[in-house]
C-alpha positions as CSV (number, residue, x, y, z in Angstrom):
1,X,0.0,0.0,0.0
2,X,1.5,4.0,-0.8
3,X,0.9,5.5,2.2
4,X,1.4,9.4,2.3
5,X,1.8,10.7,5.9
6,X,1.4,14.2,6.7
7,X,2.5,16.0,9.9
8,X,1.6,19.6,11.3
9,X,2.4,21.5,13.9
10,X,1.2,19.6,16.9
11,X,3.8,18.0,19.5
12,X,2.5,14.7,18.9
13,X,4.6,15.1,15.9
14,X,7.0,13.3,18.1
15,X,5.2,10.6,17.5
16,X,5.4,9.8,13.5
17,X,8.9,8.5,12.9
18,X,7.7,5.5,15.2
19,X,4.4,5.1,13.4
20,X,5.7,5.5,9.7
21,X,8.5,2.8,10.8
22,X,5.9,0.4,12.1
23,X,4.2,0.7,8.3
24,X,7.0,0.6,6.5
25,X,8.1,-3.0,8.5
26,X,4.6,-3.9,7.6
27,X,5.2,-3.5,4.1
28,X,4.0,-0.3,3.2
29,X,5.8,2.5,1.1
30,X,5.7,5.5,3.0
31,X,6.3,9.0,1.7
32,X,6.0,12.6,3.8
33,X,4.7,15.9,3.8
34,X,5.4,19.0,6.4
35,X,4.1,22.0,6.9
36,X,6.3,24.4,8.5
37,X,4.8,24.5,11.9
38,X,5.6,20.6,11.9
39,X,9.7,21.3,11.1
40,X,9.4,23.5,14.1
41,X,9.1,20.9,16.2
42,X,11.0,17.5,14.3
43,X,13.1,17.3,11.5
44,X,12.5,16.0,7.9
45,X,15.3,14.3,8.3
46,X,13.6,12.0,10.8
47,X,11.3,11.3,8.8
48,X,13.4,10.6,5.4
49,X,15.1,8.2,8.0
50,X,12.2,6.6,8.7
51,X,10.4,6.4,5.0
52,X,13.8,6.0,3.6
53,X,12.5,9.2,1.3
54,X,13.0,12.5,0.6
55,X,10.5,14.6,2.7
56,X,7.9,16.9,0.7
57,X,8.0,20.1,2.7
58,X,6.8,22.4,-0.3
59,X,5.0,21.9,-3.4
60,X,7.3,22.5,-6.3
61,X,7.0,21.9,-10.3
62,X,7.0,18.6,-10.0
63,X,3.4,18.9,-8.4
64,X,4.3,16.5,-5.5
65,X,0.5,16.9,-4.7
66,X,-1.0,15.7,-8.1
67,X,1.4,12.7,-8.1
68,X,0.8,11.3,-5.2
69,X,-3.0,12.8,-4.1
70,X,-4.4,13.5,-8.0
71,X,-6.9,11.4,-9.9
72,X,-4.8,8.7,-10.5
73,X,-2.2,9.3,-8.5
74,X,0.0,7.0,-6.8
75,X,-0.8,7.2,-3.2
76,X,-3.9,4.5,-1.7
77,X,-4.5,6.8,1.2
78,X,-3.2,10.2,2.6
79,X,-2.8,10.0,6.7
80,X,-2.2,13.9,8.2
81,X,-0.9,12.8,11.4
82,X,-1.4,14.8,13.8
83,X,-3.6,16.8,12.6
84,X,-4.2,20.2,14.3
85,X,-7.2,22.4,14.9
86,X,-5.6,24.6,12.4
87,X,-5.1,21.9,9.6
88,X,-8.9,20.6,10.0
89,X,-10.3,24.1,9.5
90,X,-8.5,24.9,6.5
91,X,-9.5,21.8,5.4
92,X,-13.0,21.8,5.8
93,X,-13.4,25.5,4.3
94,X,-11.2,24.5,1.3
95,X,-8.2,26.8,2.3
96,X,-4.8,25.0,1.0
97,X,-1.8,27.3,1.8
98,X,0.4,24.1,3.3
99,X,1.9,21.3,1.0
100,X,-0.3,19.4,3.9
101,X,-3.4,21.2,3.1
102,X,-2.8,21.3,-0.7
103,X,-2.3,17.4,-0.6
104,X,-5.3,17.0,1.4
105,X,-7.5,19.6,-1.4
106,X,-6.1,17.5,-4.2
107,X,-7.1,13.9,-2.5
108,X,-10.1,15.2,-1.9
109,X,-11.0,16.4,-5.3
110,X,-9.1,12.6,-6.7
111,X,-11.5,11.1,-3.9
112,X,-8.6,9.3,-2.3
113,X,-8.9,8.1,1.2
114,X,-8.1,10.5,3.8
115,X,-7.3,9.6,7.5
116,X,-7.0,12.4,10.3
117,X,-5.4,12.0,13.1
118,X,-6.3,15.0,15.5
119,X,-4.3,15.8,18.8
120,X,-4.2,19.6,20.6
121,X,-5.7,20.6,24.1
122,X,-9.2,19.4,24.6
123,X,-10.1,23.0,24.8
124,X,-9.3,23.3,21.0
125,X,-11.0,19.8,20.1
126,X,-13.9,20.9,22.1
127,X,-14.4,24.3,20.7
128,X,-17.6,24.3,18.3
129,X,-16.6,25.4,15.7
130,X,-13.5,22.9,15.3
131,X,-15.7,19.9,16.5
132,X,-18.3,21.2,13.2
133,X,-15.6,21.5,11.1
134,X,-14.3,17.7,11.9
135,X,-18.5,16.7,11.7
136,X,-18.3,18.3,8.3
137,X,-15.0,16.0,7.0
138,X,-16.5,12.8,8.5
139,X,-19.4,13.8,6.5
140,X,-17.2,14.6,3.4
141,X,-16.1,10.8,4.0
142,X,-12.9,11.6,5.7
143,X,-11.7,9.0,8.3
144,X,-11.3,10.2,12.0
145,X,-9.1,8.6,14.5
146,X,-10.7,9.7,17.9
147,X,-8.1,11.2,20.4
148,X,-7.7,10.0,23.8
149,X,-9.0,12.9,25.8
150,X,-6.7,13.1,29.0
151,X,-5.2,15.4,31.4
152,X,-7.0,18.3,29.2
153,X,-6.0,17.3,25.8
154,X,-7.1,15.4,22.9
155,X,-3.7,12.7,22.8
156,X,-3.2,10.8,19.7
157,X,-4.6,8.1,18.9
158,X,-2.8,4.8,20.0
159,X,-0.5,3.6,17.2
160,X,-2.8,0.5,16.2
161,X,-5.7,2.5,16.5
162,X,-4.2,4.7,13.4
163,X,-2.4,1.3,11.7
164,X,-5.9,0.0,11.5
165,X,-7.8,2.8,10.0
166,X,-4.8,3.5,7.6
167,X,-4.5,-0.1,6.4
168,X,-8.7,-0.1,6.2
169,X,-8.3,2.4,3.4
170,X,-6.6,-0.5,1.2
């Protein structure tokens, strides 16, 4: 399976390198995507360690976004792992100004699978207009992989919570 993960800004970017090694023993060829706010807080080189691929951090001329995310493109599902309160609005009002968010516009236009992975402070998950805007991509067909809501925030997801609704895509 051609798994695209993408990370924002949330510290359960920590997180990923474990996760996208897990897939790629599993079998699965992994590429990333970063937005900005996620190199602030790990390295694309982490995660080229752990795809054993050059990370997407911007889209270029060679329209990283259409190959992988396009109508027929190569990727089976796009994960955005974590996924912030920020990332999830844009989404849902159609606002791509991240190679994340861009990727996520284009699958969504292709119709390939998206999973979303969101993790911030409860008080963010909880705010209405963030929990309509994740009611809204559910509704739009977009996976959600619950958060563990704990000590005030909205953790992310166990690992084989998200293995399981990645690999369900396939």
């Amino acid at each position: 399976m051609k798994i695209v993960i993408a990370v924002t800004g949330s510290v359960a970017a920590v997180r990923v390198p474990e996760l996208i090694r897990e897939l790629v023993r599993r079998g699965h060829d992994v590429e990333c995507a970063m937005s900005g706010a996620a190199q602030g807080i790990i390295h694309p080189d982490v995660l080229h360690w752990a795809s054993g691929k050059p990370v997407i951090s911007e889209i270029t001329g060679a329209v990283e976004h259409v190959r992988l995310c396009g109508i027929g493109g190569q990727a089976d599902v796009l994960a955005i792992v974590p996924s912030t309160a920020n990332t999830i609005s844009k989404i849902a009002h159609g606002i791509d100004d991240t190679c994340v968010t861009t990727m996520a516009s284009t699958a969504l236009g292709s119709k390939t699978p998206i999973v979303l992975v969101p993790a911030m402070h409860q008080s963010m998950y909880e705010n209405p207009f963030v929990a309509a805007n994740i009611k809204a991509l559910q509704e739009a067909g977009i996976k959600i992989v619950d958060p563990k809501l704990t000590e005030n925030k909205a953790k992310i997801a166990d690992e084989a919570d998200i293995i399981a609704a990645i690999e369900g895509c396939g």
